[in-house]
C-alpha atoms as one frame of an Amber mdcrd trajectory, in Angstrom:
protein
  43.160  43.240  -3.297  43.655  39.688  -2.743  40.665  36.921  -2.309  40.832
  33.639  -0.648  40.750  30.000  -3.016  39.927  27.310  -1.231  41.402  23.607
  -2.245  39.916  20.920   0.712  41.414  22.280   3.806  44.293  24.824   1.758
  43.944  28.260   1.878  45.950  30.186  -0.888  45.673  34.383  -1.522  45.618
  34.690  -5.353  45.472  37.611  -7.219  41.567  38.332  -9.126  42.146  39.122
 -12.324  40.307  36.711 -14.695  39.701  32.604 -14.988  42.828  32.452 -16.669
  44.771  34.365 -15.077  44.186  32.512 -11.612  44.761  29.671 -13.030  48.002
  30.437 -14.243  48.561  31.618 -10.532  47.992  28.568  -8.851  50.424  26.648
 -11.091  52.930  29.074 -10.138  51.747  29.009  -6.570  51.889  24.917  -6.706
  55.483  24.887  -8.238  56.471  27.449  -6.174  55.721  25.181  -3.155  56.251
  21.244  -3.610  54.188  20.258  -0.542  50.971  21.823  -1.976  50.502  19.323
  -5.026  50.931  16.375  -2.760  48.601  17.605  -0.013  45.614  19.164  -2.417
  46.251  14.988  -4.398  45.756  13.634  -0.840  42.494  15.505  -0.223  40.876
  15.276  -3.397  41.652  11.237  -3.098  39.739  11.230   0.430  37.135  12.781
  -0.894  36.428  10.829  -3.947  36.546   8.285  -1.810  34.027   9.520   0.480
  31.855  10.272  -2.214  32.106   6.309  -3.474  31.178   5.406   0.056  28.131
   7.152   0.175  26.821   6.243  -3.127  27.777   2.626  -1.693  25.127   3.340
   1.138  22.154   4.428  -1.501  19.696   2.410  -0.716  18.927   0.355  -4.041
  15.233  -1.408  -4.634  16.612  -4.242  -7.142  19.126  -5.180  -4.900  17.462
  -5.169  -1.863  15.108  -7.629  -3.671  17.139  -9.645  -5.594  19.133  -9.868
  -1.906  16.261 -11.151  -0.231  15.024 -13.706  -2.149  18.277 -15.113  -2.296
  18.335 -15.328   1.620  14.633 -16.700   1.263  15.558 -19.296  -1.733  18.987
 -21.012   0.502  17.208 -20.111   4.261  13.660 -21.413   3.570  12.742 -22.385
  -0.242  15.536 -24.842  -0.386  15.880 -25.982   3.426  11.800 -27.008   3.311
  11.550 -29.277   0.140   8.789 -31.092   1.225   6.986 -27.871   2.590   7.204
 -25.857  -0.798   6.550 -29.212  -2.623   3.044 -29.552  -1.006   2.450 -26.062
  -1.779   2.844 -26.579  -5.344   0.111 -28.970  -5.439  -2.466 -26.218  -3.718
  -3.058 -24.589  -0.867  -5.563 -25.002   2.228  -5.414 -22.408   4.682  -7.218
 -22.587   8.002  -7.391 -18.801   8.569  -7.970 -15.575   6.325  -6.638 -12.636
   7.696  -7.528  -9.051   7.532  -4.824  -7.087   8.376  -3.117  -3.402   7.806
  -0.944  -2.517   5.368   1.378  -0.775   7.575   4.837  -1.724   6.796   5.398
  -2.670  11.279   2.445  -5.382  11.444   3.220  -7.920   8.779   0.543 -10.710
  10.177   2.850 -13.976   9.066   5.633 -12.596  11.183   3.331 -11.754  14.449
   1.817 -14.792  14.090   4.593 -16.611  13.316   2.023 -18.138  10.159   3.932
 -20.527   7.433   3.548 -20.366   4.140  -0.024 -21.887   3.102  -1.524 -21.327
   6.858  -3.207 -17.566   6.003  -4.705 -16.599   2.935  -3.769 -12.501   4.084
  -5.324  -9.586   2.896  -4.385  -6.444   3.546  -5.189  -2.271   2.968  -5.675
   0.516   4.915  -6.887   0.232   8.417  -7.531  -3.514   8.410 -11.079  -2.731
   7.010 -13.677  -5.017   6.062 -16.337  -3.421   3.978 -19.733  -4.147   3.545
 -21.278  -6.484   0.936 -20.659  -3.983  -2.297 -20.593  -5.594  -5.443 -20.084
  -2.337  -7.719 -17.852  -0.619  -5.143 -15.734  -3.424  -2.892 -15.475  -5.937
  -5.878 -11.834  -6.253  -4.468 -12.171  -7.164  -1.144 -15.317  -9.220  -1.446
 -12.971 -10.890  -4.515 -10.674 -12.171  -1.642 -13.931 -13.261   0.888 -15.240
 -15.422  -1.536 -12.837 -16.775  -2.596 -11.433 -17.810   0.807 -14.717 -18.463
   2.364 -16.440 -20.443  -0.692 -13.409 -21.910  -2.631 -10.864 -22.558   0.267
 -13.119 -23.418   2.851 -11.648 -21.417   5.684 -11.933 -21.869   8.923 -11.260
 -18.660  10.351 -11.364 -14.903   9.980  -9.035 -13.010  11.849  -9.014  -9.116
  11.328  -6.191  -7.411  13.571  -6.315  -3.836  14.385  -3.099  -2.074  15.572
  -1.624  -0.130  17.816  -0.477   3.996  16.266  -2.894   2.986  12.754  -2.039
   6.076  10.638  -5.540   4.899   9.499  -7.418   4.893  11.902  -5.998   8.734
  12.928  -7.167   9.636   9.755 -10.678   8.156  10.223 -10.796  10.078  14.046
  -9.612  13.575  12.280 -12.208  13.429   9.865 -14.022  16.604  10.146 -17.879
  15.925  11.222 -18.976  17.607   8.169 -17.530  14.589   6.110 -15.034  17.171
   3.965 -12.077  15.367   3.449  -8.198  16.213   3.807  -5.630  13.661   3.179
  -2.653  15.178   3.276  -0.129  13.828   6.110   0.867  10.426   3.684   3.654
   7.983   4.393   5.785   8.832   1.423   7.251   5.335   0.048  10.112   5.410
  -2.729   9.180   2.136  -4.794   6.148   0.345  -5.799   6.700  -3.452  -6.665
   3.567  -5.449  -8.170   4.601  -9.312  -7.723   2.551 -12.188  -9.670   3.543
 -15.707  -8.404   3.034 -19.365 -10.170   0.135 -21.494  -9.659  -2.206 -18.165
  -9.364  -5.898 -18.561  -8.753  -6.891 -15.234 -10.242  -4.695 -15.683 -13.035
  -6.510 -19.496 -13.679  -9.912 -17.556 -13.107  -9.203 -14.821 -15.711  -8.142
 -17.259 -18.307 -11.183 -18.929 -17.880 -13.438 -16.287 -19.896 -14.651 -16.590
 -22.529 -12.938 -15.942 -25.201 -15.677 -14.400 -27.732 -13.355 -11.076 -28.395
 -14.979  -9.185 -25.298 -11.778  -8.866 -23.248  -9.175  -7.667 -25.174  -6.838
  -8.692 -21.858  -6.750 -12.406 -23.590  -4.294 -10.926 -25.869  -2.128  -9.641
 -23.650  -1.610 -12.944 -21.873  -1.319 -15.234 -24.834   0.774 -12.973 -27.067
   3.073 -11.439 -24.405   2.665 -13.982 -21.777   1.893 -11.379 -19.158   1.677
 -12.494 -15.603   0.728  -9.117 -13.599  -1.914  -6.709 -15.488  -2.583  -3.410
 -13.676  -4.818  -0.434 -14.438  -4.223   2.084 -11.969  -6.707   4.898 -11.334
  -6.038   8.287  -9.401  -7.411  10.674  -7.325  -8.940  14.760  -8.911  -8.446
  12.769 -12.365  -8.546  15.733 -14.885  -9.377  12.873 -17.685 -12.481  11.291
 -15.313 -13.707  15.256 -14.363 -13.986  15.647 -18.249 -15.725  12.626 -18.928
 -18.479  13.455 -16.742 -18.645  17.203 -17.914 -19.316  15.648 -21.951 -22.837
  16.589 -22.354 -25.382  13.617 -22.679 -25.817  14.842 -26.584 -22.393  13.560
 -26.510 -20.750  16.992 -28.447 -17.463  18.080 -27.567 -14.632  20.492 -27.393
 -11.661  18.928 -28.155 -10.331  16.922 -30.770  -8.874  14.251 -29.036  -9.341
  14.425 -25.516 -13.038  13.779 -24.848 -12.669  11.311 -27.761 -10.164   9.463
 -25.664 -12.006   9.694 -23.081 -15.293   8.381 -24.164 -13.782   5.126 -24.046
 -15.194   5.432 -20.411 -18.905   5.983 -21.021 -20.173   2.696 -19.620 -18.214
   3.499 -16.704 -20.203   7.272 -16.533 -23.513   5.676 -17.285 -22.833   3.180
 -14.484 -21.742   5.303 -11.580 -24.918   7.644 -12.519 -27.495   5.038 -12.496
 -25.759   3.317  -9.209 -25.146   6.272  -7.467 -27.707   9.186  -9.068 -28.116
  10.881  -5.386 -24.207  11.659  -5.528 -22.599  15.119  -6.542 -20.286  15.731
  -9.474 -17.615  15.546  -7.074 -17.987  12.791  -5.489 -19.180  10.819  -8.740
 -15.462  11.781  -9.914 -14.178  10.507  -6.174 -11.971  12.365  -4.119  -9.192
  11.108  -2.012  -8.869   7.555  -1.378  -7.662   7.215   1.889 -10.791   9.062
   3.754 -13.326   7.895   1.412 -12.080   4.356   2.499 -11.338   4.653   6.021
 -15.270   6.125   6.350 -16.088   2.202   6.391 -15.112   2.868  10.097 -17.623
   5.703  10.652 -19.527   3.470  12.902 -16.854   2.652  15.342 -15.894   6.336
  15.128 -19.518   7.566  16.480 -19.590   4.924  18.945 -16.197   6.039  20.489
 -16.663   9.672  21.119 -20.216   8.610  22.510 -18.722   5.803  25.062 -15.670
   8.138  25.929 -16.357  11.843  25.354 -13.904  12.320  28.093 -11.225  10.994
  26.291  -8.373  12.993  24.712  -8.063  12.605  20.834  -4.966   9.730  20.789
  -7.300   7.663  23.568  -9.868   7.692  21.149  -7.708   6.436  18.346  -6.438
   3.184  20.236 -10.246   2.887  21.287 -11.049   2.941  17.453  -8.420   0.855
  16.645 -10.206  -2.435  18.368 -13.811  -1.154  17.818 -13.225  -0.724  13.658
 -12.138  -4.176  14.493 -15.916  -5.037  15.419 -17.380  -2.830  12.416 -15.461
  -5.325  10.153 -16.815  -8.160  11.964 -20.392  -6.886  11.293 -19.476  -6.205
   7.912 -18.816 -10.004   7.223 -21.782 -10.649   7.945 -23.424  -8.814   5.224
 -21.835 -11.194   3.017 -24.342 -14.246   2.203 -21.990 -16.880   2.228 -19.954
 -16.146   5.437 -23.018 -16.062   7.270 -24.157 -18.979   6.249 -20.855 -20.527
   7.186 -21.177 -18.999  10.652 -24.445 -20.637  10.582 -23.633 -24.033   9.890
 -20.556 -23.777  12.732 -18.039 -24.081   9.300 -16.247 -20.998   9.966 -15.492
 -18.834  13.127 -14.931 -14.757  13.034 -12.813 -13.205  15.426 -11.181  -9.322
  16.179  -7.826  -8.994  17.132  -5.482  -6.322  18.184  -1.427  -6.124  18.240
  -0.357  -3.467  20.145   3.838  -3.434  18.549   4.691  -0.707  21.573   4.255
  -3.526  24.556   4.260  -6.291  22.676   0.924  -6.738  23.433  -1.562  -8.858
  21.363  -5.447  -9.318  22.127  -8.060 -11.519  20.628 -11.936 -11.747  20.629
 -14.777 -13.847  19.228 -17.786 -12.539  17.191 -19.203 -11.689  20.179 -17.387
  -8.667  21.182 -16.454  -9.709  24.369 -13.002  -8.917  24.445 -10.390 -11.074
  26.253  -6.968 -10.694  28.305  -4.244 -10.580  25.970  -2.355 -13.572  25.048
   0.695 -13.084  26.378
C-alpha cells in the first residue's frame, strides 16, 4: 500500500512504514531524481517568502503611531511655527463640541476646525447629560470648564448619520432590560496626556495634606496619564455590596480587599436607596448611557408610529440632538450664559452617506443643510 507525501506542489508515493523509515525514503527518492531537490528548494523559498510578506502587512499599533505623528510633526507641527507657538501660551476656543465617538465623524476634520478652535468632547451617541454631579462628574467636568474657564462661545452637539448608538437606544426593549451585545470590537486602546494640561494643573493644585495618595504618583514617578478603569458584572463590586452592614466576612482576603470601597457602597446607597442590587452594581454601560436619549426615543415613535425601525433611528439621531440641548440647560452656568447672550447652543447633524450636514439653533427649528 502506498500513501501520497505532499512537498508544495510535488506529489511523491512513499512506502508507510515508520517516521524513519520515510524519511530515509525520500532521500533516496530525492537522489534518485536531481530535479526534485531543486524544485521542493524553489517552493519552500516562495513560500517563506510569502509568509514574510504577510507578516509585513500585520497591521502594527506603535508604528502606525509613531508613523503619524511623524507626518503630523514635518506636515503641520513644524510648517505652522507661529500657530503651535500661540498654542503654547493657552488656548481660547470659540466653540465646544459634542460629538460621537465613532471612529467616521471626527468633528475637526468635518469641520475643517484647527488646532485651538474646538475644545471637543466626545462618547457614545453625542450625548449631553443632565446636570449630575455624583453620576456625570465627567462630562459636566468638560462643560464647566469650557463654559466658565474658557469662555466659549458656542456649543455645537452633532448627531450622525448610521449612530451604532443611537440603534442601540431605539432597540432598547420598553421594559428597560438591557442587552448590549452587538459591540464594535477595537484591537488597541491608547490613553494620550499632552503638555500644558489643564486637568493635570487642576489636580496638582490639591491640597496636599496626605488625602490623595495620587500626589505621589506624580511627584515620585512623574506620571502624566493616571487611569482607574472600572467594568461592567464586576464580581469584586457584586461582593462589596453583598458584605453585610455588621461588616463580617467570608474570605480572607477578598472582602478585605474589597472594603477599600465602602465609601463608595455607602454613597451609591444613600444617593440612590430606591435602586436594586443590580443596578446599584450597574450593568452594561452602553444602554445605561444611551437611556439619556429616552426622551427623544418616546417622542419619535409618538410623531412617526408609521415609520419602519431604521427611519426612526435617523429621526433619533437629530432629536437626541435636542435632548442634549435641553440638557445644557440644566446646568446653572450655561444658562446663565445663554441668558446674558455670552454663549449660543446649537444641534447639528452630519449625515457621512450624502455628504450632508445640517445645523439648528436652540430653538429647534431645524434648517436646510449647509451645503
Amino acid at each position: 500500500m502506498t500513501v501520497t507525501y505532499v512537498v508544495g506542489v510535488c506529489e511523491l508515493p512513499i512506502i508507510k512504514f515508520s517516521y524513519i523509515g520515510t524519511n530515509i525514503r525520500m532521500q533516496q527518492l530525492c537522489s534518485e531524481n536531481n530535479d526534485l531537490q531543486a524544485v521542493a528548494a524553489s517552493k519552500i523559498k516562495l513560500l517563506t517568502a510569502e509568509l514574510k510578506g504577510a507578516d509585513a502587512d500585520a497591521f502594527n499599533p506603535v508604528e502606525r503611531i509613531r508613523d503619524g505623528f511623524a507626518r503630523f510633526k514635518k506636515e503641520k507641527y513644524e510648517a505652522n511655527p507661529t500657530l503651535y507657538g500661540q498654542l503654547a501660551t493657552g488656548q481660547s476656543p470659540k466653540f465646544l463640541v459634542f460629538a460621537c465617538s465613532d471612529s467616521r465623524v471626527c468633528p475637526s476634520h468635518i469641520l475643517d476646525f484647527q488646532p485651538g478652535e474646538a475644545f471637543v468632547v466626545r462618547n457614545i451617541a453625542n450625548m449631553v447629560p443632565p446636570y449630575d454631579t455624583v453620576k456625570h462628574s465627567g462630562a459636566g467636568a468638560a462643560i464647566e470648564y469650557a463654559v466658565v474657564h474658557l469662555k466659549v462661545e458656542n456649543i455645537v452637539v452633532i448627531g450622525h448619520s448610521c449612530c451604532g448608538g443611537i440603534k442601540g437606544l431605539m432597540s432598547i426593549p420598553e421594559d428597560g432590560s438591557t442587552a448590549s451585545t452587538e459591540h464594535t470590537k477595537v484591537e488597541n486602546i491608547v490613553v494620550i496626556g499632552h503638555s500644558c494640561c489643564g486637568g493635570i494643573k487642576g489636580l496638582m493644585s490639591i491640597p496636599e495634606d496626605g488625602t490623595y495618595s495620587i500626589f505621589f504618583f506624580y511627584t515620585y514617578y512623574k506620571v502624566e496619564n493616571i487611569v482607574v478603569i472600572g467594568h461592567s458584572c464586576c464580581g469584586g463590586i457584586k461582593g462589596l455590596m453583598s458584605i453585610p452592614e455588621d461588616g463580617s466576612t467570608a474570605s480572607d482576603f477578598i472582602e478585605q480587599w474589597v472594603k477599600i470601597g465602602l465609601p463608595a457602597k455607602s454613597k451609591v446607597r444613600t444617593d440612590f436607596s430606591d435602586m436594586d442590587h443590580s443596578d446599584l452594581c450597574t450593568n452594561d454601560f452602553i444602554e445605561q448611557w444611551v437611556k439619556i436619549g429616552l426622551p427623544a426615543k418616546s417622542k419619535v415613535r409618538t410623531d412617526f408610529s408609521d415609520m419602519d425601525h431604521s427611519d426612526l433611528c435617523t429621526k433619533c439621531e437629530k432629536e437626541a440632538v435636542n435632548v442634549s440641548l435641553g440638557n445644557l440647560l440644566t446646568y446653572p452656568f450655561v444658562r446663565e450664559a445663554v441668558v446674558n447672550k455670552k454663549l449660543s447652543l446649537k444641534g447639528g447633524h452630519y449625515d457621512f452617506v450624502k455628504g450632508a450636514f445640517d445645523l439648528w439653533n436652540l430653538d429647534f427649528g431645524i434648517s436646510a443643510s449647509l451645503l
